[in-house]
MIKOLVEX-216623 format. One record per residue (C-alpha): x, y, z; residue number from 1. Coordinates in steps of 0.05 Angstrom, whole numbers, always signed. Layout:
N
x|y|z|num
X|Y|Z|NUM
...
// end
This chain:
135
x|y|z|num
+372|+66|-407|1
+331|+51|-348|2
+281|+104|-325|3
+238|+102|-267|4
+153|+121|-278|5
+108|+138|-223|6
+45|+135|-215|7
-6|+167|-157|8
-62|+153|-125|9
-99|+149|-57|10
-144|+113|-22|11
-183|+117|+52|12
-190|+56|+90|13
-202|+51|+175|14
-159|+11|+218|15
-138|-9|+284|16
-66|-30|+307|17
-69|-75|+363|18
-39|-155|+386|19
-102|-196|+392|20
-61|-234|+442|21
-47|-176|+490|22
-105|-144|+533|23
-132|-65|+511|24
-83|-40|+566|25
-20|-68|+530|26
-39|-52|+471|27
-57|+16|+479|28
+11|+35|+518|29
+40|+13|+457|30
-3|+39|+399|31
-36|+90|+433|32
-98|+123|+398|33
-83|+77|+335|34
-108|+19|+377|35
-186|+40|+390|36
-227|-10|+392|37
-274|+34|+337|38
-227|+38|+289|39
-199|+110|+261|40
-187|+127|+188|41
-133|+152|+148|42
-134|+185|+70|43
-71|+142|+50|44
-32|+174|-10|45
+2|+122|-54|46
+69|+127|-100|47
+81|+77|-141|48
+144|+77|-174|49
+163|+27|-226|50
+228|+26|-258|51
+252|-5|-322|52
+284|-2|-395|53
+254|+42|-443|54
+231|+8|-500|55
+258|+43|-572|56
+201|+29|-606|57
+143|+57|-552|58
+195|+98|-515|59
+165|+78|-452|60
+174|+35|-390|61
+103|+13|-394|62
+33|+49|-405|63
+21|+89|-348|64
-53|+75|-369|65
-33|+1|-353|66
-1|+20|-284|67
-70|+59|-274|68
-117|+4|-290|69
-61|-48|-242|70
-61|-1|-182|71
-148|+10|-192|72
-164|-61|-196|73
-107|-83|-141|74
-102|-37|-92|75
-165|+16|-99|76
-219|-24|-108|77
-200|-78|-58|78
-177|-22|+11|79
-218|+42|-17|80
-270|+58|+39|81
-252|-11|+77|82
-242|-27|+148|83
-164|-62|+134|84
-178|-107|+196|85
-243|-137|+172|86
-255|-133|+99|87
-195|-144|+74|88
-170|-221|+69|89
-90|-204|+80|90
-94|-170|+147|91
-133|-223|+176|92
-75|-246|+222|93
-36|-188|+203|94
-35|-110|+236|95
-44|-61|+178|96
+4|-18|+212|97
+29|+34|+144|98
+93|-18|+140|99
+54|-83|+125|100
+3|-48|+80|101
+69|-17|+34|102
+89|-93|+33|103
+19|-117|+9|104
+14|-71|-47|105
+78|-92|-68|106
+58|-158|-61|107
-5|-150|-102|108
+29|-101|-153|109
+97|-147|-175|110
+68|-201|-197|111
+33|-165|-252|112
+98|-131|-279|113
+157|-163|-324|114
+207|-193|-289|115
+255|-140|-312|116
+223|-87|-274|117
+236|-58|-204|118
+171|-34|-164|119
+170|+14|-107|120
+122|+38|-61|121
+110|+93|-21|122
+46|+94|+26|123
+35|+165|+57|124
-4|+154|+122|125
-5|+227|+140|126
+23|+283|+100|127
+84|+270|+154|128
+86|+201|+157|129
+111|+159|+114|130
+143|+89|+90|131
+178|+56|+21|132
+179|-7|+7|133
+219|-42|-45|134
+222|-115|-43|135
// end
């Protein structure tokens, strides 16, 4: 029987979406406010879902405690009250637009998990805005 677990949590991090190669004209016709050259911030609400068997003799999918501890240690501590573009090492030459930072998590989050396991992620940018991100 597979069941899926989910865990929340949030984090606030500033960013800026913009080409490096393009001037500030370019790339604020196509980002718009998102592409100030101070930054702006966002409280970023994070689902993460992780599906699997349930074990008969724990009756779980895994220790949500566990999933806790992953997502602190992974995700929190290294975007919580960070500038994306600057302080953290995977958007360096990549735009933290709410896509590529679903696809990081993921990326930080799946290696940690039994192979047998599904992960998915949902990053809420804005209470209206929104991505998923399953592999």
């Amino acid at each position: 029987m597979r069941v899926t677990v989910c865990r929340k949590a949030h984090f606030n991090a500033a960013h800026r979406l913009y080409v490096k190669s393009w001037n500030e004209k370019k790339n604020e016709s196509v980002f718009g406010k998102c592409s100030n050259e101070y930054y702006h911030g966002h409280n970023y609400e994070l689902i993460v879902n992780v599906t699997g068997n349930v074990d008969p003799v724990t009756g779980m999918v895994m220790d949500l405690k566990d999933l806790k501890d992953l997502i602190k240690s992974e995700v929190e501590d290294a975007f919580d009250h960070k500038n994306l573009n600057i302080q953290v090492p995977e958007f360096a030459d990549l735009i933290p637009s709410a896509e590529n930072i679903a696809v990081v998590i993921y990326n930080k989050l799946v290696p940690h998990l039994d192979k047998e396991k599904t992960l998915e992620i949902i990053l809420y940018e804005t209470p209206r805005n929104f991505v998923k991100y399953s592999g």
